[in-house]
BAZA-326001 format. One record per atom (N, C-alpha, C, CB): x, y, z; atom name. Coordinates in nm, 4 decimals. Glycine has a CB too. Example, Ala and Ser with C-alpha at 12.3 -4.5 7.8 and 13.67 -1.06 7.14 Angstrom:
2
+----------+----------+----------+--------+
|       xx |       yy |       zz | drenke |
+----------+----------+----------+--------+
|   1.3190 |  -0.5690 |   0.7800 |      N |
|   1.2300 |  -0.4500 |   0.7800 |     CA |
|   1.3200 |  -0.3300 |   0.7800 |      C |
|   1.1308 |  -0.4473 |   0.9046 |     CB |
|   1.2850 |  -0.2250 |   0.7080 |      N |
|   1.3670 |  -0.1060 |   0.7140 |     CA |
|   1.2900 |   0.0030 |   0.7870 |      C |
|   1.4084 |  -0.0598 |   0.5725 |     CB |
+----------+----------+----------+--------+
***
This chain:
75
+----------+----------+----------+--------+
|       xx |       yy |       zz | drenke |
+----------+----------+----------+--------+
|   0.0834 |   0.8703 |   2.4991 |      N |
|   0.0614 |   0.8970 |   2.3583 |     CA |
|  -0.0206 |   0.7849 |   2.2952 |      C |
|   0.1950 |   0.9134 |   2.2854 |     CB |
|   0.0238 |   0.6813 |   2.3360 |      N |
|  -0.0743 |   0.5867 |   2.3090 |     CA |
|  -0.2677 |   0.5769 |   2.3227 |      C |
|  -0.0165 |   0.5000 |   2.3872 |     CB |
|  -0.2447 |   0.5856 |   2.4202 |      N |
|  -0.3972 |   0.6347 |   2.4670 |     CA |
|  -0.4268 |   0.7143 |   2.4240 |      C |
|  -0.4338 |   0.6658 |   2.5792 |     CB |
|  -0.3911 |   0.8630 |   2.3287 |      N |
|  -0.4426 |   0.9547 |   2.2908 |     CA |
|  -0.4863 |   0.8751 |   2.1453 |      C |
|  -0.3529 |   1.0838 |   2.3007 |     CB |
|  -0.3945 |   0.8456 |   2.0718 |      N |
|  -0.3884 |   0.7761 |   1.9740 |     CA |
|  -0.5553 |   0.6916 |   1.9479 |      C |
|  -0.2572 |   0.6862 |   2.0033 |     CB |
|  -0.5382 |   0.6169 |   2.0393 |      N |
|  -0.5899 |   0.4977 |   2.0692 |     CA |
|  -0.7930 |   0.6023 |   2.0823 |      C |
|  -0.4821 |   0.4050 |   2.2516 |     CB |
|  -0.7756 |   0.6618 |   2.1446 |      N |
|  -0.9073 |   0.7116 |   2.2175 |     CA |
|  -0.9729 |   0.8504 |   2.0929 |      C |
|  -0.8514 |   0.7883 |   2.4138 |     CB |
|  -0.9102 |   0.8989 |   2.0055 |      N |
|  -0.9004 |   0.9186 |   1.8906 |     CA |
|  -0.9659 |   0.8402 |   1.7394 |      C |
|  -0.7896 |   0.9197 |   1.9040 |     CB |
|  -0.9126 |   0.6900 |   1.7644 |      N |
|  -0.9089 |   0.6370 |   1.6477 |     CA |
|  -1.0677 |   0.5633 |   1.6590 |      C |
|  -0.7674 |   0.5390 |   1.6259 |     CB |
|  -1.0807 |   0.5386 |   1.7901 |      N |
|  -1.1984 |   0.4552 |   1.8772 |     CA |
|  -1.3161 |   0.5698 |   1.8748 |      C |
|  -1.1447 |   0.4071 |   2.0636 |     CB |
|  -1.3286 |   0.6995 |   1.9091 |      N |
|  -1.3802 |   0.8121 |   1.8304 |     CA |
|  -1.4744 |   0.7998 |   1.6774 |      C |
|  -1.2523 |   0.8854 |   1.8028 |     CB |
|  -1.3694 |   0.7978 |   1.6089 |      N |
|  -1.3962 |   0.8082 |   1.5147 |     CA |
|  -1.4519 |   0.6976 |   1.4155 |      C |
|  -1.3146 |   0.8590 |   1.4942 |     CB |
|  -1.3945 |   0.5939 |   1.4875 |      N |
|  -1.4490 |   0.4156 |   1.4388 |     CA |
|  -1.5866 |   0.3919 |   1.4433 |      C |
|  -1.3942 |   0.2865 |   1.5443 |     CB |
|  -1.6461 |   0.3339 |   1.3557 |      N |
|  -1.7580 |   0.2621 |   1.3527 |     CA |
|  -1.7202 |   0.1114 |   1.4372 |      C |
|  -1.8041 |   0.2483 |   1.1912 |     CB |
|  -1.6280 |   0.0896 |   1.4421 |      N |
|  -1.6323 |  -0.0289 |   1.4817 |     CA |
|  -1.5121 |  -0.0237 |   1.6069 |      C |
|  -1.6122 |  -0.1299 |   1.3537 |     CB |
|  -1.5386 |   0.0282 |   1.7186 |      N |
|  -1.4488 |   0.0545 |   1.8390 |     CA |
|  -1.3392 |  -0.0432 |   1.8789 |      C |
|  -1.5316 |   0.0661 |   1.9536 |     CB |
|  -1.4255 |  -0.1534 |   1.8868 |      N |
|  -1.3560 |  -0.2912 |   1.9359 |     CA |
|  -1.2364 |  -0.3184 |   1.8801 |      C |
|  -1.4337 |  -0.4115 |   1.9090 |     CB |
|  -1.2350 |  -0.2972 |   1.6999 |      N |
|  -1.1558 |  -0.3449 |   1.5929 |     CA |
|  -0.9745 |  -0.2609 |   1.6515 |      C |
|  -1.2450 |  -0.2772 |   1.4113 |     CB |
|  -0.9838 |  -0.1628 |   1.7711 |      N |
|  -0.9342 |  -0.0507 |   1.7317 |     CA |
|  -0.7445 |  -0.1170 |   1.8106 |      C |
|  -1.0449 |   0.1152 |   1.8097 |     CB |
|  -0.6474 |  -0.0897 |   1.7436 |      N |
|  -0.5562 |  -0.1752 |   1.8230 |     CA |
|  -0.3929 |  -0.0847 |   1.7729 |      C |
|  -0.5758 |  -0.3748 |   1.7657 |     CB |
|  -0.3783 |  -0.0375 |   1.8882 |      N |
|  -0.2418 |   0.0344 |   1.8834 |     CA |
|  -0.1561 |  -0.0252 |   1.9743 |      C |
|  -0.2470 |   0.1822 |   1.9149 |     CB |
|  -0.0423 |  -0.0517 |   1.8600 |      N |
|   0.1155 |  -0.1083 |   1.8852 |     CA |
|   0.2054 |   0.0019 |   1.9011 |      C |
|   0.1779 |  -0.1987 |   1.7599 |     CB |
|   0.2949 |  -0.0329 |   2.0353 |      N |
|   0.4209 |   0.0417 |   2.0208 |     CA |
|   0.5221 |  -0.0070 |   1.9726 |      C |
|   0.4629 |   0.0835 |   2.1183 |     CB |
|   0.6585 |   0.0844 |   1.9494 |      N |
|   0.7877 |  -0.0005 |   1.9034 |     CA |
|   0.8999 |   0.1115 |   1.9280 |      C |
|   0.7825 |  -0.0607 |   1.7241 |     CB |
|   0.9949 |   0.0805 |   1.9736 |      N |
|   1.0989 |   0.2233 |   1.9980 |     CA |
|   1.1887 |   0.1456 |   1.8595 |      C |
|   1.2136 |   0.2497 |   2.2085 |     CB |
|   1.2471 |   0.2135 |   1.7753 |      N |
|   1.3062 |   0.2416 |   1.6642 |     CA |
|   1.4211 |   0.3205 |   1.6192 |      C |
|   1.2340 |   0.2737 |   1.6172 |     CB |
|   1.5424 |   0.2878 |   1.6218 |      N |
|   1.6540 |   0.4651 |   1.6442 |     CA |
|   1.6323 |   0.5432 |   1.7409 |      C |
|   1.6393 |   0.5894 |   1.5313 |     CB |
|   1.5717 |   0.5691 |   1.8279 |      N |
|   1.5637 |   0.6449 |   1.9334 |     CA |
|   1.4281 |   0.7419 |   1.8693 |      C |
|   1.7204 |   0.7218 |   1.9727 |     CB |
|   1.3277 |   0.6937 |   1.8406 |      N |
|   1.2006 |   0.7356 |   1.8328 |     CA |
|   1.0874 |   0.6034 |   1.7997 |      C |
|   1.2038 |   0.8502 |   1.7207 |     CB |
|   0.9976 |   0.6835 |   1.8682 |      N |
|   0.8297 |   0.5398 |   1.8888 |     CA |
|   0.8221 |   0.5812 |   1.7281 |      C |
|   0.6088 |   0.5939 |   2.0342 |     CB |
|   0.7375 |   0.4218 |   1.7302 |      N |
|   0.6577 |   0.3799 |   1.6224 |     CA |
|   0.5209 |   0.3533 |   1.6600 |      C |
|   0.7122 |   0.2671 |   1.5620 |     CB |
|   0.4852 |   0.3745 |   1.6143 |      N |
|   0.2741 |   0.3451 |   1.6599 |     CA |
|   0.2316 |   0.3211 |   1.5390 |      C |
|   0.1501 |   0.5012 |   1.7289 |     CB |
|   0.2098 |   0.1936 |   1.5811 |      N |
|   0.1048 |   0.1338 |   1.4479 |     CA |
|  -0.0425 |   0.1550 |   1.4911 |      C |
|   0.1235 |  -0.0524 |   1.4130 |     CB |
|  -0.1197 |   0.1638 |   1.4105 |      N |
|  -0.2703 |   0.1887 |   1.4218 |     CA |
|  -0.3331 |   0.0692 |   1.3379 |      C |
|  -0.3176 |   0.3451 |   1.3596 |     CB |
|  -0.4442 |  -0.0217 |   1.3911 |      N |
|  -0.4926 |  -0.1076 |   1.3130 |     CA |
|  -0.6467 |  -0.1103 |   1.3522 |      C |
|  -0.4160 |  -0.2361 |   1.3239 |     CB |
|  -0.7368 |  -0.0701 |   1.2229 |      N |
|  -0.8415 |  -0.0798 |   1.2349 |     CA |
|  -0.9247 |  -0.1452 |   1.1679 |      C |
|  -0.8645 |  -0.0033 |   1.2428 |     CB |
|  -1.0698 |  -0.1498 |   1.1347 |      N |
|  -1.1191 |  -0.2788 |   1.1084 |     CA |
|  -1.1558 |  -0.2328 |   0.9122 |      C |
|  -1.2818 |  -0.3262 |   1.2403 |     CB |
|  -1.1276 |  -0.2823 |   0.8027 |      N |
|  -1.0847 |  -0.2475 |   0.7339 |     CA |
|  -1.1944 |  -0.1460 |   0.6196 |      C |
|  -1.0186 |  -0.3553 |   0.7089 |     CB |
|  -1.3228 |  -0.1533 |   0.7352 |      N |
|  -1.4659 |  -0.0993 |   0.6961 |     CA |
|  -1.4111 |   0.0718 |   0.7314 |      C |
|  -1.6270 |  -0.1782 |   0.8147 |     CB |
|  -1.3334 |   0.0590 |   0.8377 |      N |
|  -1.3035 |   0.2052 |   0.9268 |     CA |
|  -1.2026 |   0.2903 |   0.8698 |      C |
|  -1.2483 |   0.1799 |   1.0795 |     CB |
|  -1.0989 |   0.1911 |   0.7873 |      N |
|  -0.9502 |   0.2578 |   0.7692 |     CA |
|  -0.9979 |   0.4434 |   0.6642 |      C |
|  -0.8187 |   0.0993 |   0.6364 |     CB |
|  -1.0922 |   0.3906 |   0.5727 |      N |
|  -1.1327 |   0.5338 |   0.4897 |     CA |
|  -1.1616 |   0.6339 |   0.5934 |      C |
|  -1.2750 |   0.5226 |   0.3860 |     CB |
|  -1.2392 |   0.6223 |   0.7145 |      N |
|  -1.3210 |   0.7322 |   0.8143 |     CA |
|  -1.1635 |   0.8084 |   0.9018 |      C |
|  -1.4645 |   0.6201 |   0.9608 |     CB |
|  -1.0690 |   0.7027 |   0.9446 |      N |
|  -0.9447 |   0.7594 |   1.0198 |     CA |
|  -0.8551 |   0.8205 |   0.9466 |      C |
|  -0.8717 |   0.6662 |   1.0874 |     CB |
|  -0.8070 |   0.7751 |   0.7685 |      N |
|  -0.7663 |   0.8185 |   0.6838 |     CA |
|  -0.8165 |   0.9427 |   0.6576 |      C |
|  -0.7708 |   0.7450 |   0.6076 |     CB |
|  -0.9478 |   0.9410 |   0.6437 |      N |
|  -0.9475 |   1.0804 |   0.6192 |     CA |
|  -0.9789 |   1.1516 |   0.4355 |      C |
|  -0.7914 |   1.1162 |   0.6789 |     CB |
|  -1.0725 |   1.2521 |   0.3775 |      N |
|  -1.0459 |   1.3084 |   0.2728 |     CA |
|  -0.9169 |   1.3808 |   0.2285 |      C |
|  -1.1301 |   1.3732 |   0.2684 |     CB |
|  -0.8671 |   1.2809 |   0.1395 |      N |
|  -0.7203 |   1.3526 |   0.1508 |     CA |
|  -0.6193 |   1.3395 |   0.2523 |      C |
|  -0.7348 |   1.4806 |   0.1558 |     CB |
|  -0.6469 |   1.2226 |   0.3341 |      N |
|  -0.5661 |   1.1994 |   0.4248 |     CA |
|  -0.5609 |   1.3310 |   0.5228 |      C |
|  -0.4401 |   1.1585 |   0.3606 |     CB |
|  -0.6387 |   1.3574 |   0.5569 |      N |
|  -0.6521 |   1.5013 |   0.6319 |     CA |
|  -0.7078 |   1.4706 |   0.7974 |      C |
|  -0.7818 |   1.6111 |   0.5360 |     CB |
|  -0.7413 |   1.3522 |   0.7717 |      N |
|  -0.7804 |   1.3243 |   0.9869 |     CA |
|  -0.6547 |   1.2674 |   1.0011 |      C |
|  -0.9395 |   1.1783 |   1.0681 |     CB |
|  -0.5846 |   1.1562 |   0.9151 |      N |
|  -0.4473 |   1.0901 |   0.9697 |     CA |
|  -0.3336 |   1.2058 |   0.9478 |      C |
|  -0.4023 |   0.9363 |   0.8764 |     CB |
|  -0.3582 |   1.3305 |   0.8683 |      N |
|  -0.2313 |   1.4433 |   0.8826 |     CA |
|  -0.2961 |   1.5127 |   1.0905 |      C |
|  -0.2551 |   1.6289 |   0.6844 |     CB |
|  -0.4086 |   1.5229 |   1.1033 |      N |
|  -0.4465 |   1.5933 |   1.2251 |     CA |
|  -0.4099 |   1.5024 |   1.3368 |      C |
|  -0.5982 |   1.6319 |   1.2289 |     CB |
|  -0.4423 |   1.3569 |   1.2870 |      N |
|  -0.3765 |   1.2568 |   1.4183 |     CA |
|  -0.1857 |   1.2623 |   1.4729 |      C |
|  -0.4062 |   1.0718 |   1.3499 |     CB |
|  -0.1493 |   1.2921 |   1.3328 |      N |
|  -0.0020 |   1.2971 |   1.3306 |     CA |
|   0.0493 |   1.4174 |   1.3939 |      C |
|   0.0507 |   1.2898 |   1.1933 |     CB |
|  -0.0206 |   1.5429 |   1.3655 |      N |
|   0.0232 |   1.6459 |   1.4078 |     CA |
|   0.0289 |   1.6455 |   1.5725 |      C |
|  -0.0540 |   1.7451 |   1.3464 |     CB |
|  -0.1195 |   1.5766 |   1.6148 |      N |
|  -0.1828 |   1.5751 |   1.7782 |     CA |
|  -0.0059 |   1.5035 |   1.8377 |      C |
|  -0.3820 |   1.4226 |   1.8109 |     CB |
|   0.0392 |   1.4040 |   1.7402 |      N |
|   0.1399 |   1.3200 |   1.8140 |     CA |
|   0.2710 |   1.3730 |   1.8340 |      C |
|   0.1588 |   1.1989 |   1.7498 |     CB |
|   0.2610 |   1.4487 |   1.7167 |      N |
|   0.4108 |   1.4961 |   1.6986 |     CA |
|   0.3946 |   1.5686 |   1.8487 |      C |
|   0.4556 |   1.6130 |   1.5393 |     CB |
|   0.2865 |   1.6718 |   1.8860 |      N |
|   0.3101 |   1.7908 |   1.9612 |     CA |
|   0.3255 |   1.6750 |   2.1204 |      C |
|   0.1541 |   1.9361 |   1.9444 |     CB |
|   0.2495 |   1.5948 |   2.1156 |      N |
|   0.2669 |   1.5167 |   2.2273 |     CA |
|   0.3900 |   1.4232 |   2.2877 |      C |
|   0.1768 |   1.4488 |   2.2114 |     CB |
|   0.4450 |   1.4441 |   2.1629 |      N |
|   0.6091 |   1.3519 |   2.1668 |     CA |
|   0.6914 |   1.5070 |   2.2109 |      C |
|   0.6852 |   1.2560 |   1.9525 |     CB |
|   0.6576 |   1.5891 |   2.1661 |      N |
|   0.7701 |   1.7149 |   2.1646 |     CA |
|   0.7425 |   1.7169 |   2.3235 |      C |
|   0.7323 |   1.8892 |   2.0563 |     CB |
|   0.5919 |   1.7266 |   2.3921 |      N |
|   0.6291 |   1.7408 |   2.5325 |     CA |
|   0.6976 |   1.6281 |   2.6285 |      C |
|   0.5129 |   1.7747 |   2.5906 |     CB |
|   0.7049 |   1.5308 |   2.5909 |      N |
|   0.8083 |   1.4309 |   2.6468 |     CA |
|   0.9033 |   1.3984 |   2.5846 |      C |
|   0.7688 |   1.3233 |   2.6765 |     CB |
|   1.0023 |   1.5210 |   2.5047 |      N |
|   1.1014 |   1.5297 |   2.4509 |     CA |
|   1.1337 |   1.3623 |   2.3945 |      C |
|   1.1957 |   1.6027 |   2.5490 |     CB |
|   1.0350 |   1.3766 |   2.3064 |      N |
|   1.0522 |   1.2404 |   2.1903 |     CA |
|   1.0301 |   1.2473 |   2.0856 |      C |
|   0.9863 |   1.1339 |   2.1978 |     CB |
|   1.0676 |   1.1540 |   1.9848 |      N |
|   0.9990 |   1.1841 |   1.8312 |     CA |
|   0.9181 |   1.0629 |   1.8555 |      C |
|   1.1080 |   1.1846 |   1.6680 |     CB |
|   0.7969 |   1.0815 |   1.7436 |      N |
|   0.6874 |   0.9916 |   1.7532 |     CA |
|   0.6850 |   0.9500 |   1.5748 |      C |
|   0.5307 |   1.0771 |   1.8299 |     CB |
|   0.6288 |   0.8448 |   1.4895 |      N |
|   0.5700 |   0.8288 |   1.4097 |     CA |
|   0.4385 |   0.7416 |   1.4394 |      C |
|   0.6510 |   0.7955 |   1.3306 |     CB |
|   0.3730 |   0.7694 |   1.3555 |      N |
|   0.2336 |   0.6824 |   1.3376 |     CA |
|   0.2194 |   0.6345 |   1.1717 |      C |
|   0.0830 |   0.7921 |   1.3854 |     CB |
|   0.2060 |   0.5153 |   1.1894 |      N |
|   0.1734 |   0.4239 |   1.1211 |     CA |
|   0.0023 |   0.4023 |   1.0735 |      C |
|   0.2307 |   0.3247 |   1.1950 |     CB |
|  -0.0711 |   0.3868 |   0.9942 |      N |
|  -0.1884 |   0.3182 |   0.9695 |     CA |
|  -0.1919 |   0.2166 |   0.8644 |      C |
|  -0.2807 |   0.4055 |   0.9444 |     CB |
|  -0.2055 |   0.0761 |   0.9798 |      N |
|  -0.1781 |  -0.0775 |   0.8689 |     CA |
|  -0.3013 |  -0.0987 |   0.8332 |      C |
|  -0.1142 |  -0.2386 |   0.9389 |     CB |
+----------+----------+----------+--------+
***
């Protein structure tokens, strides 16, 4: 999930390098932080937050197949 995350955010970045995903298990579900370079955060965010609702959705379905819950974070 990470790597999807990750290969996604690097996608869509102007600035690839900047691109840096953290894990964290939490209550018995991941945390994924997303940190990008702060020129990029508007392009992954999204109009209306509408690429970070499509990133979230990609995760949720990817946690459901390894019977997990997922959140994502963007710091």
């Amino acid at each position: 999930m990470k790597e999807l995350i990750e290969y996604i955010a690097k996608s869509i970045a102007s600035q690839p390098d900047e691109v840096r995903v953290t894990e964290e298990e939490e209550n018995g579900r991941i945390i994924f932080r997303l940190e990008v370079a702060p020129d990029d955060k508007g392009k992954v965010i999204g109009r209306q937050g509408r690429v970070a609702q499509s990133i979230r959705v990609l995760l949720r379905v990817a946690a459901v197949k390894q019977d997990t819950r997922a959140v994502l974070e963007i710091v």
